[in-house]
C-alpha positions in Angstrom: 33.4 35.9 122.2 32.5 37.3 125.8 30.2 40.6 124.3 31.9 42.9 127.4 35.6 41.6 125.7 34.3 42.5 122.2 32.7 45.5 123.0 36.4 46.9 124.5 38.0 45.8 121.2 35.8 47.7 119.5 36.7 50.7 121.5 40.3 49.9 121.4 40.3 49.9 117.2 38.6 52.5 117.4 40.5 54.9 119.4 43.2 56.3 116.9 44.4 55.2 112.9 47.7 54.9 114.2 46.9 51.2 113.7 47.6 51.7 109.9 50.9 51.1 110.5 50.6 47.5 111.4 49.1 46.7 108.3 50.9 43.8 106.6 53.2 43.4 109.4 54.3 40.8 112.0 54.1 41.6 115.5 55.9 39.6 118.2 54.1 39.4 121.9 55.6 37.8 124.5 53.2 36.8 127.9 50.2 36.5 125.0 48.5 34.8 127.8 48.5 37.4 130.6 46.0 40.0 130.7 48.0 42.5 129.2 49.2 40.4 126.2 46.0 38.6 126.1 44.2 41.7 125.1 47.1 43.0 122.8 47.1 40.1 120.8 43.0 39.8 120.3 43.5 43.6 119.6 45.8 42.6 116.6 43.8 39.4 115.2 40.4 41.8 115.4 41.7 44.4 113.3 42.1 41.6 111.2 38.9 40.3 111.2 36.9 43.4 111.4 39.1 46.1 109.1 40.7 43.5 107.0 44.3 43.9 107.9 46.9 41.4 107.9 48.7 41.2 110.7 50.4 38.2 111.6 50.9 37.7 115.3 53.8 35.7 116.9 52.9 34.5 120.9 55.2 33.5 123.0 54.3 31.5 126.4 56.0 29.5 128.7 53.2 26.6 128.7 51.0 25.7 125.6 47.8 25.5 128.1 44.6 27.3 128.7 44.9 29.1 125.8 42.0 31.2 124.5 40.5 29.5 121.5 39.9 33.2 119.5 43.6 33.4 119.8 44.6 29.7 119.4 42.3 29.4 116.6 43.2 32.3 114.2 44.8 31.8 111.3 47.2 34.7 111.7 48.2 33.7 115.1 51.5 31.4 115.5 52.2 29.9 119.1 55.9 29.8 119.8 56.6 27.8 122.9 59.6 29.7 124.6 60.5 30.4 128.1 61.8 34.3 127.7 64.3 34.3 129.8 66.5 31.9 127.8 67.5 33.5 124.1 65.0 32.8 121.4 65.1 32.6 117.5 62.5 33.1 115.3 62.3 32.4 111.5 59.7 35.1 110.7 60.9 38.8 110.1 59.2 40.7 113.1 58.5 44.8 112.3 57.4 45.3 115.8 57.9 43.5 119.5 55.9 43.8 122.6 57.6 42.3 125.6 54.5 41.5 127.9 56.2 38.3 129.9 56.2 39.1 133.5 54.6 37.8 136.3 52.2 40.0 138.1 50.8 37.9 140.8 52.0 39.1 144.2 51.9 34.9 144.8 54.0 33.8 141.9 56.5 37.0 143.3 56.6 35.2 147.0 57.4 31.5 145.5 59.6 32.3 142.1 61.1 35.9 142.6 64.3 34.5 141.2 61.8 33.7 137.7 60.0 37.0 138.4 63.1 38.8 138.2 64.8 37.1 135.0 61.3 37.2 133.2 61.7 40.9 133.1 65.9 41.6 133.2 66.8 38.3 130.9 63.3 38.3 129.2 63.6 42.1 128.2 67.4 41.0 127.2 66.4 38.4 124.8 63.4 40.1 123.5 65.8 43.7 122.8 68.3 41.7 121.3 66.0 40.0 119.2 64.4 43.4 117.7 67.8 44.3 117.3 69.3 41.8 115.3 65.9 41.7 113.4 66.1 45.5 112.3 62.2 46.0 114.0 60.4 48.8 113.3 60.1 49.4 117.3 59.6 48.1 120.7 57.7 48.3 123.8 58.4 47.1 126.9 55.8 46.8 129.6 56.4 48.4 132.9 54.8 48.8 136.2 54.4 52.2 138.9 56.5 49.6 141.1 59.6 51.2 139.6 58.9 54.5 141.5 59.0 52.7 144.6 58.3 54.6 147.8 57.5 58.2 147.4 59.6 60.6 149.6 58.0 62.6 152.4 55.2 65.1 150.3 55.7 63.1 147.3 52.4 62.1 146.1 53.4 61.9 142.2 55.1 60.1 139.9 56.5 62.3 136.9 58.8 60.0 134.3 61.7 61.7 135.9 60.8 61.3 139.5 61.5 58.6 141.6 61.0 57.2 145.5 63.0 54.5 146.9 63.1 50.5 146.1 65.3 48.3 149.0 67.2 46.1 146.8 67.4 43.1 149.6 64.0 43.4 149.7 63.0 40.1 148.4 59.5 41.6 147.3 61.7 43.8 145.2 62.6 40.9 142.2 59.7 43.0 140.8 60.2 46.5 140.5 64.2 45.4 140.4 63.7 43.4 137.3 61.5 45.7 136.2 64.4 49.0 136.4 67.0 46.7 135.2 65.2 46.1 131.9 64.3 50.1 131.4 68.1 50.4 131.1 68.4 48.1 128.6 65.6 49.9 126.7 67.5 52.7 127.0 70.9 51.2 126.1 69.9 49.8 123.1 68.4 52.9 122.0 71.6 54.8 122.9 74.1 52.1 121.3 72.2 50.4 118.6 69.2 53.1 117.6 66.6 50.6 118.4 63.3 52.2 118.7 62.3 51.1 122.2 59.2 52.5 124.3 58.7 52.0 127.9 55.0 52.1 129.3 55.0 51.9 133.1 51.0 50.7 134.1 49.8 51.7 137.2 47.5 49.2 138.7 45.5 47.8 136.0 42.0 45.6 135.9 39.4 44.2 133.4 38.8 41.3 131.9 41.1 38.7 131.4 42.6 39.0 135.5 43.0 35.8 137.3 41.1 36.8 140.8 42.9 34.5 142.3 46.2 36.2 142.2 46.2 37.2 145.8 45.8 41.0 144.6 43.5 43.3 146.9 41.2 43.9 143.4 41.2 40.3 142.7 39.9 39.0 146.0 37.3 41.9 146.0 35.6 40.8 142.7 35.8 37.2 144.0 33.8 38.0 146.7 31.2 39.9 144.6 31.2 37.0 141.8 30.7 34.7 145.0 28.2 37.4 146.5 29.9 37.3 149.6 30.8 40.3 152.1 34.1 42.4 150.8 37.0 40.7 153.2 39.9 43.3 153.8 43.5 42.1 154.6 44.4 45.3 155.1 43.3 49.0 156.8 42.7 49.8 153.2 44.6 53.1 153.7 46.8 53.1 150.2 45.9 55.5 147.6 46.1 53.6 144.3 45.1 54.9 140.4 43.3 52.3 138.6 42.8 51.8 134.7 40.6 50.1 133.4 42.3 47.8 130.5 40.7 48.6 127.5 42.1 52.3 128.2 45.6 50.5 129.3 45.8 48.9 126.0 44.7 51.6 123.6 47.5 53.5 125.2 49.7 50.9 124.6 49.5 51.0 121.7 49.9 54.3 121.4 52.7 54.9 122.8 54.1 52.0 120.4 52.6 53.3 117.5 52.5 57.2 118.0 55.0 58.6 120.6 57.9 60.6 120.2 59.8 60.0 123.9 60.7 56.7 125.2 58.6 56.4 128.6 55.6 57.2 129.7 53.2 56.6 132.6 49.7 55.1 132.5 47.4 55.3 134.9 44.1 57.2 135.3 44.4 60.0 138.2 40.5 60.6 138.0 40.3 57.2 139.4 42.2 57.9 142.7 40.5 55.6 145.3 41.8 53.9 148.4 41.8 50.3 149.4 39.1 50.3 151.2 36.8 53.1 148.8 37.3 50.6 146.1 35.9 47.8 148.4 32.9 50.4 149.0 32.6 50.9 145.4 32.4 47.4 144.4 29.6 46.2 147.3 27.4 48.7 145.1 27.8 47.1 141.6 25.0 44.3 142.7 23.1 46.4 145.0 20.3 43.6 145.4 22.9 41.1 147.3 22.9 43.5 150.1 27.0 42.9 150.3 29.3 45.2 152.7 32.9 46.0 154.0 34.2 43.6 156.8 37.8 43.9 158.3 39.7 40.8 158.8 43.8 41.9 159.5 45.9 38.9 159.7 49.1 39.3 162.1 51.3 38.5 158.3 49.4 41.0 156.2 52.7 43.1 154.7 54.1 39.9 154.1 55.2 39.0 150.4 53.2 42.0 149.0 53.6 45.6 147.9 54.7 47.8 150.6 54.0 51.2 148.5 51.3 53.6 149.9 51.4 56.5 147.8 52.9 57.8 144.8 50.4 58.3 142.4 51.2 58.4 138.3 51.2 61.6 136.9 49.6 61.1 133.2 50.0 64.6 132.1 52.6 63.2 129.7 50.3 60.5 127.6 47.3 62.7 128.4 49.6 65.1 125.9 49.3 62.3 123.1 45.3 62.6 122.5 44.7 59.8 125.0 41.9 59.7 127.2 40.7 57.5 129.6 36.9 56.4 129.0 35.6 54.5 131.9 35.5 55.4 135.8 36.0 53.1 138.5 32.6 51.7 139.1 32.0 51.9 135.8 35.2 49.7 134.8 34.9 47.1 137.6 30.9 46.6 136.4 32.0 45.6 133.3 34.9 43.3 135.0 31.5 41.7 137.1 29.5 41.4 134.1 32.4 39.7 132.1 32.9 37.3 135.3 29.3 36.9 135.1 29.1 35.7 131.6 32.0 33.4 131.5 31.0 31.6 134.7 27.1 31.1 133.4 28.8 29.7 130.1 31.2 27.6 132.1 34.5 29.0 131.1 35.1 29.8 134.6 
């Protein structure tokens, strides 16, 4: 195992006993594969390995393909082939559900938003009704800051009870849309049925495990530097963006799932408050001795088929209330992104 990706398990195990409660328990994930569910489901099957419990984990994902061998491997690890946005049964009795399908790549939102959508409003249907009709213990459902939309004229923050605006014949908007319509649910299946459901809405987040390839601003920055090539901006770099490093995404995760009274909550790091273009400027400094730097190169297309939000920062007073608490800073986060990408690509696996 990549020693950067075992270290932030570590840290994740570590960060609260709240994990006593999925002793002896099966967990459902769905999107196993992604980032997000990638390092939910290695969080489960280490706790395993390294505290003993027994925690059997159910992944579901659309494709049986590039699947990490840790997780592939594990004895406690059962691979459910299942596209999530057709209904699903499973044989197993499932105390807790995680619905982590989505896609994430502004790409995959440009050429499928009609699968980007129904991934989260069908997928977060058939993975509700599942818990339901299973009698889980509870359920969280992963969210994005894209649900705020656009912040209002001197709205720079998000509270869980604040919102901007979202043009719903916005193509771009399968997204956040699909994201809104399956809070709803959450909350109507809490309201009608007494399901325990948890909504955590991420704001950007980045580590290891992101494709950076995805056509995401982040992604194409740590390409360069894995490349050592000059930082190439699509973009005046001008948007104010939070971001969270994932091994503090997922600890509060599973917080929130584990040890949370409400039903929503926002994720992001506000320390880390950094433009576009500061985070390119942060990143040429991670490998100092290739002399990288900052070039501007605006295409005539750049708004289209991604984000159009500029501001609206997440307010984490909320989680910050829970005993959570971010560990690493932006430079700090994205080195140990580098020095992942490093690793993997001098042992091939990239």
């Amino acid at each position: 195992m990549n020693k950067i990706l075992e270290e932030d398990l570590q840290l994740i195990i570590n960060s609260g006993d709240y994990f006593k409660k999925l002793n002896n328990k099966t967990i459902l994930i769905t999107g196993f594969k992604g980032m997000i569910g990638s390092y939910l489901t290695k969080t489960c099957l280490y706790l395993n390995d390294i505290k003993g419990f027994n925690i059997n984990v159910i992944g579901l994902t659309k494709r049986n393909e590039n699947i990490d061998p840790y997780i592939s491997n594990h004895p406690n690890m059962n691979i459910v082939i299942q596209d999530v946005s057709k209904p699903f049964e499973i044989e197993n009795h499932v105390d807790w559900v995680i619905h982590a399908a989505s896609p994430a790549s502004p790409k995959i939102m440009k050429i499928d938003p009609v699968g980007t959508i129904a991934a989260n409003a069908l997928g977060t249907w058939n993975a509700l009704d599942f818990a339901y009709k299973n009698n889980s213990e509870g359920f969280l459902f992963i969210s994005s800051r894209e649900i705020y939309g656009q912040p209002y004229d001197n709205q720079e923050q998000f509270y869980e009870d604040t919102y901007g605006l979202v043009d719903p014949l916005r193509v771009r908007s399968c997204y956040p849309e699909g994201k809104k319509c399956a809070e709803t649910m959450c909350v109507c299946y809490k309201e009608q049925y007494g399901l325990n459901t948890k909504i955590a809405r991420l704001a950007h987040t980045y580590g290891p495990g992101m494709s950076i390839n995805d056509g995401r601003v982040q992604a194409d920055f740590l390409n360069n530097v894995l490349n050592k090539e000059n930082i190439v901006m699509k973009s005046t770099g001008e948007a104010i963006r939070t971001y969270t490093y994932i091994a503090d995404a997922v600890s509060a995760l599973f917080r929130i799932l584990l040890d949370s009274n409400d039903i929503v909550y926002n994720i992001g790091d506000s320390k880390n408050k950094v433009s576009i273009k500061e985070l390119a400027e942060i990143l040429v400094q991670i490998n100092p001795e290739d002399h990288l730097k900052v070039v501007m190169d605006i295409p005539k297309d750049a708004l289209k088929g991604v984000s159009p939000f500029t501001l609206g920062i997440l307010n984490n007073e909320k989680l910050l209330k829970l005993g959570w608490e971010p560990q690493f800073s932006i430079f700090d986060g994205f080195k140990r992104t580098v020095r992942y990408l490093e690793i993997e690509r001098a042992e091939g696996r990239i």
